[in-house]
Structures are given as C-alpha cells and as structure tokens.
N, C-alpha and C positions, 0 to 999 in steps of 0.2 A: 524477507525482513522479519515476518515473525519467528521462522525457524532460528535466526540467531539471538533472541531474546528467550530462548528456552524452547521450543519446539510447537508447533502447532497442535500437537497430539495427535491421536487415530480417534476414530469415532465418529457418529452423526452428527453432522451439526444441530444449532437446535436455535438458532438466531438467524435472523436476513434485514438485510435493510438495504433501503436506497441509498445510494452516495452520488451525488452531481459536484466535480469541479472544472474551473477555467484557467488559462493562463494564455498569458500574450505569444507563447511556441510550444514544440512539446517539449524540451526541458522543463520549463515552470510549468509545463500540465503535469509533467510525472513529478516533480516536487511536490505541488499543490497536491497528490491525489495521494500521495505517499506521508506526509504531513496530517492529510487528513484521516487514513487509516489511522496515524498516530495516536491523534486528539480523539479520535473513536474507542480506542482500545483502552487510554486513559481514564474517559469518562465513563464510557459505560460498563467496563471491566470486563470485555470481549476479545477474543483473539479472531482472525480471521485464518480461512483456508481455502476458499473455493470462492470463486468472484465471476461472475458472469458481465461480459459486456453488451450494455444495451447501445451505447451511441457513443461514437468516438470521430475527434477528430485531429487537426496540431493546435487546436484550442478550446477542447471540450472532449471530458468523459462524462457519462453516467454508466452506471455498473449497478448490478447487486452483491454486496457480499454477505458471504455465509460465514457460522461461525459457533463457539459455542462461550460461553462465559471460561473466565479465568482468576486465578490468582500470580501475582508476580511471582514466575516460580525459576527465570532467569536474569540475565544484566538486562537493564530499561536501553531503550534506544531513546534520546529526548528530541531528533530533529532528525531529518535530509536536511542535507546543503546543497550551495551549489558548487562546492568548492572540487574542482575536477571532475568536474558535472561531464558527460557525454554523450549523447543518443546519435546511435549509428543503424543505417540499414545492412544486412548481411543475407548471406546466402537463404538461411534459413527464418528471416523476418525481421526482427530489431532488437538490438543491443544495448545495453546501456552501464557506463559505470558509475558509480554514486557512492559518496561519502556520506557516512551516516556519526553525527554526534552521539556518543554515549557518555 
C-alpha cells in the first residue's frame, strides 16, 4: 500500500509502534488494520515497511510496525473500502483483493 503512494524507501527504520485492531471477520480486520495504517501515516507523518505480528486472529490483530518519517512525496491513498473486497486461502497462505480510494 505504501509502495503505491510513492515508495517505501531503502534504509533503517527509525520508528516502531504498537497497532491493535478488531473487526466482526477478517475482511473488516484487514480493512480496519489497513485504514488504520492510513490514519497512522496521516497523523504522524510516517510511512511503514516491515510489520511484525504479535497476535492474530479473523477478529483481532496486534502487530508492530516499523518505519521511518516522511513527506508526501506521491499520490495519497484516502481509504480501503470494501468494495470488491475478498480474502481468499491459497496454496501459499492468504490472498486478498482491495480497492483503495485515492
């Protein structure tokens, strides 16, 4: 997601935080946690790149993610939706398609 808003960069990170969200399946988990990356990267002026998970379930992540500050240096993503939303299991673990508002 951030790679399409101008790129993650190369380098150390130099930022970490907790993130805990919820939702009623894992569609609204990965909305909800993708959403919140969003309002993260707004507020604090952070991009992310490396994300560790601590607890997951199909109604609950906590992760840490890594990161380092930014400037708007591509197009803004304003939202996930759920519009042609899809979380699928596949050979090599989970899949998912996602429409993103810009």
């Amino acid at each position: 997601m951030f790679e399409l808003q101008g790129g993650t960069g190369s380098g150390e990170t130099s930022v970490a935080r907790e993130v805990a969200v919820s939702g009623v399946d894992r569609e609204t988990l990965l909305v909800n946690w993708l959403n919140e990356l969003l309002y993260l990267q707004e507020t604090q002026h952070e991009t992310y790149s490396r994300f560790e998970i601590m607890e997951i379930s199909d109604t609950h992540l906590r992760a840490r993610v890594h990161g380092r500050p930014h400037g708007h240096e591509g197009r803004l993503i304003k939202a996930v939706t759920f519009h042609d939303l899809e979380v699928r299991r596949s050979e090599g673990g989970w899949e998912a398609t996602i429409v993103m508002d810009v």
